[in-house]
N, C-alpha and C positions, 0 to 999 in steps of 0.2 A: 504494500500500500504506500502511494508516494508522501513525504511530509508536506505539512501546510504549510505556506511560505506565506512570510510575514517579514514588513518591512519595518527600519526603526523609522522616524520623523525626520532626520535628516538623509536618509537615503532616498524616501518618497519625496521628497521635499525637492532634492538634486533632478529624480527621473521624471518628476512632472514637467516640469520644463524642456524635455528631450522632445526630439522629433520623433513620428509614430514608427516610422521603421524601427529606429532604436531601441523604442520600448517593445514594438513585436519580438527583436533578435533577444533583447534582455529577458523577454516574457517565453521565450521558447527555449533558451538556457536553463534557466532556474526552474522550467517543466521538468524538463531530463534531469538533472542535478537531481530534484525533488525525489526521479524515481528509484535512481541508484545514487545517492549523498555520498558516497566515499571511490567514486571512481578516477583514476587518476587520469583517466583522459581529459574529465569535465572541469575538476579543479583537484586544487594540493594545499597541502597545509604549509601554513604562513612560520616562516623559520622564527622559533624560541616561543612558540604557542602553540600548543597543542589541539587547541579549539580550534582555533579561527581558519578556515580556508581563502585563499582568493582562487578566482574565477577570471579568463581571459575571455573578451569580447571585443576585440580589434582593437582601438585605440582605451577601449574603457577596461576598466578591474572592478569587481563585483568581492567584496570582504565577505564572506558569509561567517555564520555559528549556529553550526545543526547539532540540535539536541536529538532525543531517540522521537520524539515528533512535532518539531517544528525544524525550518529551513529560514534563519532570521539573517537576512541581508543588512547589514550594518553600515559599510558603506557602497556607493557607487560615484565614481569622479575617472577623469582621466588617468592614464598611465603615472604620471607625474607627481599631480597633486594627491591621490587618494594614499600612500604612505606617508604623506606629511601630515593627514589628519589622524592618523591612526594615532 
């Protein structure tokens, strides 16, 4: 069964403002994630945390922390910027 995927406030907050392709690619990512959450093709855990996963989306990175059911996206920003918010 896939996890619920739940966004925090400032990741929603970032992906509102995206153009709709982006959030379809972002919304069809975090589907599959969803269904298998530990696959290493989809995403990898974030070096010196054991939680946290990032996720590639061409220019974007997707920060996740999947618990045994939910899928909570914490941040979403460009390649650049979204490690400096961490």
């Amino acid at each position: 069964m896939p996890l619920e995927i739940k966004f925090s406030s400032e990741a929603l907050k970032y992906t509102k403002n995206l153009d709709r392709p982006t959030k379809e690619r972002i919304a069809e990512k975090l589907g599959k994630i969803a269904k298998d959450p530990f696959n290493l093709n989809l995403s990898i855990l974030l070096k010196g945390d054991t939680n946290k996963r990032r996720a590639r989306l061409g220019d974007y990175r997707l920060i996740l922390f999947i618990t045994a059911e939910v899928l909570l996206v914490t941040h979403v920003a460009p390649r650049g910027q979204v490690y400096k918010d961490l």
